[in-house]
C-alpha positions as CSV (number, residue, x, y, z in Angstrom):
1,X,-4.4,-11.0,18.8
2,X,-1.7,-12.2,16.7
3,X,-2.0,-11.7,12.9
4,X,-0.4,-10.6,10.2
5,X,0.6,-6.8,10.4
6,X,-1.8,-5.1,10.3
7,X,-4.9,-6.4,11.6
8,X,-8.1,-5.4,9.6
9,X,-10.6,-4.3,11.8
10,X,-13.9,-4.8,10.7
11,X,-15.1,-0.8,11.5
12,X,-18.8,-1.2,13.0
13,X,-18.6,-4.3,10.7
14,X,-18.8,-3.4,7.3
15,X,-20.2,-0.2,7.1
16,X,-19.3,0.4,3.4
17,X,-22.0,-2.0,2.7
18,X,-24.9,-2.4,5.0
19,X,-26.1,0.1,8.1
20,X,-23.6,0.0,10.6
21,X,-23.9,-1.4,13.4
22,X,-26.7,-3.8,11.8
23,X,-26.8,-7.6,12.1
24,X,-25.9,-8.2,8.3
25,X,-22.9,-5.6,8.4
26,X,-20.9,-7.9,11.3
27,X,-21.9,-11.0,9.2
28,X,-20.4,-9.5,6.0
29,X,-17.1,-8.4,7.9
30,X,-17.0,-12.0,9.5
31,X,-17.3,-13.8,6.4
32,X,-15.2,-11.2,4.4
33,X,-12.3,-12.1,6.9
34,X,-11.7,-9.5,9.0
35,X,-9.5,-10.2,12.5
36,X,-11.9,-8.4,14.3
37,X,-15.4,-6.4,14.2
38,X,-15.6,-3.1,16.1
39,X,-18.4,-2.8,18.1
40,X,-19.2,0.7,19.9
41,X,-21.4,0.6,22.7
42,X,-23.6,2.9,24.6
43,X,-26.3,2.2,27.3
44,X,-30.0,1.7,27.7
45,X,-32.4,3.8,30.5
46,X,-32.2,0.1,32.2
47,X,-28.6,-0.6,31.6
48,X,-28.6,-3.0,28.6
49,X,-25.1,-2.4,26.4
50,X,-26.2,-1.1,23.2
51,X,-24.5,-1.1,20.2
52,X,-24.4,2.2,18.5
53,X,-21.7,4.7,17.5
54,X,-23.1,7.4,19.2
55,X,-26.6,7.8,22.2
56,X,-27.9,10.1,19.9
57,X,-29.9,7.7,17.4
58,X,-31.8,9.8,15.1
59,X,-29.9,9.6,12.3
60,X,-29.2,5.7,12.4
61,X,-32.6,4.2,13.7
62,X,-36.2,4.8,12.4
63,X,-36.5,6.3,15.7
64,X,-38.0,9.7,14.1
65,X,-41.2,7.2,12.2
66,X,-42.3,6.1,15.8
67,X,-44.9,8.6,16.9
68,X,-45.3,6.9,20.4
69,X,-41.5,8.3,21.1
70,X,-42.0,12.2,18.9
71,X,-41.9,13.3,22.8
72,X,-38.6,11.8,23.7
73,X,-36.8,14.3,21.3
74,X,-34.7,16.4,23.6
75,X,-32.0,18.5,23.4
76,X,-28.6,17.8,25.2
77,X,-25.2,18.3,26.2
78,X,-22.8,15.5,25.7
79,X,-19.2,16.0,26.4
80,X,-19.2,19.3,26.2
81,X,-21.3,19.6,22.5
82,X,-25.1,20.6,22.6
83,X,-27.1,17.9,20.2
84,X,-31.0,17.3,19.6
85,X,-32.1,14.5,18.7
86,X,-33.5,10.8,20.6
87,X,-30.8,9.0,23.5
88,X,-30.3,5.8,24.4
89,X,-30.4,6.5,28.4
90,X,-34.1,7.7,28.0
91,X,-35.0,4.4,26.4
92,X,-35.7,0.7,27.6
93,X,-34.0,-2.1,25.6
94,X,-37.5,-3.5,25.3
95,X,-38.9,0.0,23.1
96,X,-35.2,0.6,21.4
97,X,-35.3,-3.8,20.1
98,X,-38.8,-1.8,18.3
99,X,-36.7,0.2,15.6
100,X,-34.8,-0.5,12.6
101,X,-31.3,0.4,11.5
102,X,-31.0,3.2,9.1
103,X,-27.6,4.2,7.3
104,X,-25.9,7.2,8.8
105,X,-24.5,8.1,5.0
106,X,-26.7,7.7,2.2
107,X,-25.8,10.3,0.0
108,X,-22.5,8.3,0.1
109,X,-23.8,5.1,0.6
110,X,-27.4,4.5,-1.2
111,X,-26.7,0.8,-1.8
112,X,-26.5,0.3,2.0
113,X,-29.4,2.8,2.2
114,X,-31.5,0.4,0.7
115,X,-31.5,-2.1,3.5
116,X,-33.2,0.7,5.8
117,X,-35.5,-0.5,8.3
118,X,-35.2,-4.2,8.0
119,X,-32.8,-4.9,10.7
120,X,-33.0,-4.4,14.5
121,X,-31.1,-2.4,16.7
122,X,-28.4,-4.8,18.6
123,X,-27.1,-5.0,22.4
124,X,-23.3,-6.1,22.8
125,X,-24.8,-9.6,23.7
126,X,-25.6,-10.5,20.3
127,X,-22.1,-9.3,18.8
128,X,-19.9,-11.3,20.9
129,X,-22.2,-14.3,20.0
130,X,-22.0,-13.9,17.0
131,X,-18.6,-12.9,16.4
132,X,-18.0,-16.1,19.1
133,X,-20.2,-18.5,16.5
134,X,-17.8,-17.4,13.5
135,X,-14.4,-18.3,15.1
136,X,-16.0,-21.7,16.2
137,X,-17.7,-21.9,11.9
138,X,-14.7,-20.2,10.2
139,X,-12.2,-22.2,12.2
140,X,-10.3,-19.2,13.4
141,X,-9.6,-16.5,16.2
142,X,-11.7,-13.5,15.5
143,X,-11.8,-10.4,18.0
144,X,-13.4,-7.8,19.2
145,X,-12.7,-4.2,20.2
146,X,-14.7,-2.7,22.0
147,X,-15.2,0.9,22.1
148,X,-16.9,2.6,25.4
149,X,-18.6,6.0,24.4
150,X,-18.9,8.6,26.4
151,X,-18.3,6.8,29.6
152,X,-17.9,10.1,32.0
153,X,-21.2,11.2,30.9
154,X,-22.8,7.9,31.3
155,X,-21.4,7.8,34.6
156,X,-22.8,11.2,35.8
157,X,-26.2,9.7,35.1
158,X,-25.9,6.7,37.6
159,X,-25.0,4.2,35.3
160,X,-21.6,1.9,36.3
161,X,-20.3,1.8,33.1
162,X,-17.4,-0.6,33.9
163,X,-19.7,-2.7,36.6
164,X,-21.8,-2.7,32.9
165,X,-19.2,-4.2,31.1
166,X,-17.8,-6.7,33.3
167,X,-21.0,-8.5,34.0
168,X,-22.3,-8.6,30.1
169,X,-18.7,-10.2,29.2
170,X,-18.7,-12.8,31.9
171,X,-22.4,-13.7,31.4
172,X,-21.2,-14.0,27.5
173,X,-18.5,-15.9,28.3
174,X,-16.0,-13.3,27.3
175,X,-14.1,-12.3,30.3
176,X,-11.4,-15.6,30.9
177,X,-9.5,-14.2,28.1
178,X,-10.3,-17.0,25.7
179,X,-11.2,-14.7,22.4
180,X,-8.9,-11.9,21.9
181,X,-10.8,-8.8,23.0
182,X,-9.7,-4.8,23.0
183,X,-10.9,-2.1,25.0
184,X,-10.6,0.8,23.9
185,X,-12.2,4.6,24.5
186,X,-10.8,8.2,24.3
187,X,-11.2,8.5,28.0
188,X,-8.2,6.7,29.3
189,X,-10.2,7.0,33.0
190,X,-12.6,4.1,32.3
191,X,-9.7,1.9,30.5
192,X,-7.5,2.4,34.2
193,X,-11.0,1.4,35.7
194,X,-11.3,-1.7,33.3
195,X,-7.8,-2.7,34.0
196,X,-8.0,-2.5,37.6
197,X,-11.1,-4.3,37.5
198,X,-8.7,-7.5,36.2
199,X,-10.4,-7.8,32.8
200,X,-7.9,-9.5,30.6
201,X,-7.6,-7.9,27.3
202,X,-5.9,-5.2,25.1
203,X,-6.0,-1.6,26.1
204,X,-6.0,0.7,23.4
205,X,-5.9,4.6,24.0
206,X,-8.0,6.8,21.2
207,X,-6.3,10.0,20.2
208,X,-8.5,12.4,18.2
209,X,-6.1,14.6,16.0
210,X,-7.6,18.1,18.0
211,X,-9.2,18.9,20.9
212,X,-8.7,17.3,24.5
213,X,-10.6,14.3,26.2
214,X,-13.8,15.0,27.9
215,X,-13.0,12.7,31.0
216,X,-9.5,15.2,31.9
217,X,-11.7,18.1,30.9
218,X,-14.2,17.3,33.8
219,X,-11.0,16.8,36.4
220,X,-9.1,19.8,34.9
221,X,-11.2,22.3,33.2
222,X,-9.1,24.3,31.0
223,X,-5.8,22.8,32.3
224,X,-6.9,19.5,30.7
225,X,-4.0,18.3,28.3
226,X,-5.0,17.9,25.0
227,X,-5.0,15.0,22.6
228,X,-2.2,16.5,20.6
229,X,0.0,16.6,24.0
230,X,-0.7,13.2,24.6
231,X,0.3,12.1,21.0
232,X,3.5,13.8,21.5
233,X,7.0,11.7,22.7
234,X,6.1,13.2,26.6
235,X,2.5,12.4,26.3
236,X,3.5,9.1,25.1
237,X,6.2,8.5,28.5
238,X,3.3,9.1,30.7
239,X,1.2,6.4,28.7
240,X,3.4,3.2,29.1
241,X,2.3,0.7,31.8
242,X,-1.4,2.5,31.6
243,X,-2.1,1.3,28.3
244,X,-1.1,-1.2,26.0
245,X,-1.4,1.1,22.6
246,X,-3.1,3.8,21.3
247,X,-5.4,4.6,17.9
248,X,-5.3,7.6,16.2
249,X,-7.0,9.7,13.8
250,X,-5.4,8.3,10.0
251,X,-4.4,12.3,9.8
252,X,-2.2,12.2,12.4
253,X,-0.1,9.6,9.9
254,X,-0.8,11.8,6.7
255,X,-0.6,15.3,7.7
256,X,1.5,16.1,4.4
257,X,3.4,19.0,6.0
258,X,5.3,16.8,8.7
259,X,5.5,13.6,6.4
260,X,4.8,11.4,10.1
261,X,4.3,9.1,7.4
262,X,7.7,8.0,6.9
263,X,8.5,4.5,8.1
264,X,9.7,4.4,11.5
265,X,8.8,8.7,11.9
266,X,6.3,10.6,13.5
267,X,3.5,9.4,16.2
268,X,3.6,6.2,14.6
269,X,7.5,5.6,15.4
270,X,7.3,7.6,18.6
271,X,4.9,5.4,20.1
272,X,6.2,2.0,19.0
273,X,9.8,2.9,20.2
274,X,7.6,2.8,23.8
275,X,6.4,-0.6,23.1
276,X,2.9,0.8,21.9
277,X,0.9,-0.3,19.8
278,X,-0.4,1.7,17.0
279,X,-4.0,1.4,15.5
280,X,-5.4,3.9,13.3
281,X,-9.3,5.1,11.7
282,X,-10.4,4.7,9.1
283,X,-9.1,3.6,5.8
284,X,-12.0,4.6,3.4
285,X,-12.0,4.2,0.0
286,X,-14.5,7.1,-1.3
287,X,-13.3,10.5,-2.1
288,X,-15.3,12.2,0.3
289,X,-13.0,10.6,3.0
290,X,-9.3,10.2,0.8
291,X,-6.9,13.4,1.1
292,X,-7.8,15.6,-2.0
293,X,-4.2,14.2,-4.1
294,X,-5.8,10.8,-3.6
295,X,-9.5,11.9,-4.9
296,X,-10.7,11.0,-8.4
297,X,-13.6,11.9,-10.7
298,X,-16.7,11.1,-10.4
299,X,-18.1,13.1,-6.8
300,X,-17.9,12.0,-2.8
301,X,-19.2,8.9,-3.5
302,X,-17.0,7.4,-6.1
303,X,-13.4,5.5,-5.2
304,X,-10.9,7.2,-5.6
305,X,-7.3,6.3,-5.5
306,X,-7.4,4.7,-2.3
307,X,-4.8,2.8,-2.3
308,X,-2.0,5.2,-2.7
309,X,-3.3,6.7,0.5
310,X,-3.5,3.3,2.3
311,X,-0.1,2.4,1.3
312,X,1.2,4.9,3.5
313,X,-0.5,4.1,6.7
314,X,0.6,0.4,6.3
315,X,4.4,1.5,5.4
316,X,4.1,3.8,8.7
317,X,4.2,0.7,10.8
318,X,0.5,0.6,12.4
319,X,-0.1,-2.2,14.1
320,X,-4.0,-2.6,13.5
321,X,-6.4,-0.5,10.8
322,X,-10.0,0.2,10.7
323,X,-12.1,-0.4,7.4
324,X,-15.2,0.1,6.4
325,X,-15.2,-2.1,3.4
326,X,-13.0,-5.5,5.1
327,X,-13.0,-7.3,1.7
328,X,-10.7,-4.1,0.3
329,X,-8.9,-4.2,3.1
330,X,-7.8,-7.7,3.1
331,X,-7.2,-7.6,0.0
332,X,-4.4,-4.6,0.5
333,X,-3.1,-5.4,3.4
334,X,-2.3,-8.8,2.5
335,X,-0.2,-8.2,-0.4
């Protein structure tokens, strides 16, 4: 993609005002002007591509109202972390089209709360139409990035994850490299597998500012290099000609004590003196999610002085950030 610097990402669409991942939250991103929506996707007990941040959907579906699934609750381990709750895998796309979108946030979010339960859950399908119909409406190139979850896991279970993928773009007319697409994951396993696979797109390494990647952790054990390793300028040598970028966590830019912030300094520089690309998550406006210097009165929910903390992500260089509300950033990252 090729827009001004940086491209707003449209995070889950536009989360900051309707249930992510919903139908009316990648309309409102579309129509607020965002380069791209972000659709994450997991998969269905009969292989469909769903479109949720996470294949635990208790706390974003109505799943919990339907009695006829009360005995699908089950506890599990994914990537290493134990969670209870309702999957995706032990569903078909047929019963999970049966529930409703809830907000995962509503203590921050009640206005977005309110549209609980009137929208259905979506499959990848109906995002790259519609993102598709709003290029061909708006008269522009929009994109998608696509972000594979928990692909190792999903892979232990049978499914072919990039086998998944490649069919659902071609039959969607997606895979000739016609709309600008990303693929992007923080297992850098399945993006090699994507890339072999000839897919023609943007690869985009995630980097989570702790911890280390589940896919190296099943390889490796122990031994398995962490994020922070791979963030650093070595980590970064062994990434160029694998990927085309990478997206980090917005703290890795802000951590106040080694000012990375500074144009041109810190993973931000590092990686763009390799001919990386740099995308970062996610420029929120609400205190609850601003660095406490940035915060103002009036509790989590309430805007604080977001700006001020924006302004340093776009004046470290980044390439491409993710917003929840893509009318805000527009607005700022235009001017």
């Amino acid at each position: 993609m090729t827009r001004s610097s940086p491209l707003v990402i449209g995070h889950r669409g536009a989360p900051g005002y309707r249930p992510e991942h919903s139908r009316s939250s990648y309309d409102l991103a579309l129509a607020m002007g965002a380069d791209a929506v972000e659709p994450d996707i997991v998969v269905s007990r009969d292989g469909v591509l769903v479109v949720r941040h996470e294949n635990e959907i208790g706390s974003t579906t109505d799943v919990a109202q339907h009695p006829e699934f009360a005995s699908r609750r089950t506890t599990k381990t994914i990537d290493g972390e134990r969670l209870t709750g309702w999957f995706t895998e032990d569903f078909t796309w047929e019963e999970l089209a049966t529930l409703r979108c809830r907000e995962r946030l509503p203590k921050i979010r009640p206005a977005s709360a309110s549209f609980d339960g009137t929208q259905p859950v979506l499959r990848l399908r109906d995002v790259l139409d519609l993102v598709r119909a709003a290029s061909l409406e708006q008269g522009r190139e929009i994109g998608v990035v696509l972000e594979i979850k928990h692909a190792t896991y999903f892979e232990t279970l049978g499914f072919d994850v990039v086998g998944l993928i490649a069919a659902e773009l071609d039959a969607a007319g997606w895979s000739r490299g016609e709309l600008p697409i990303v693929f992007e994951a923080f297992e850098s396993t399945v993006l090699t597998r994507l890339r072999e696979r000839g897919l023609p797109g943007t690869y985009v390494y995630l980097l989570e500012a702790a911890g280390s990647p589940y896919d190296l952790i099943a390889q490796h054990g122990t031994a398995a290099p962490t994020y922070a390793a791979q963030a650093a300028p070595a980590g970064l040598d062994e990434l160029i000609g694998r990927v085309d970028g990478i997206s980090v966590d917005k703290s890795m830019i802000l951590a106040p004590r080694r000012r990375p912030h500074a144009p041109g300094g810190g993973v931000v520089g590092d990686a763009k003196d390799r001919g990386l690309l740099v995308y970062t998550w996610t420029c929120r406006p609400e205190n609850a999610f601003l660095l406490p210097q940035f915060r103002r009165r009036g509790g989590a929910a309430a805007f604080g002085d977001y700006e001020a903390e924006w302004a340093l992500i776009r004046d470290s260089g980044v390439d491409g950030a993710f917003v929840d509300h893509p009318d805000l950033g527009r607005r700022f990252f235009d001017t």
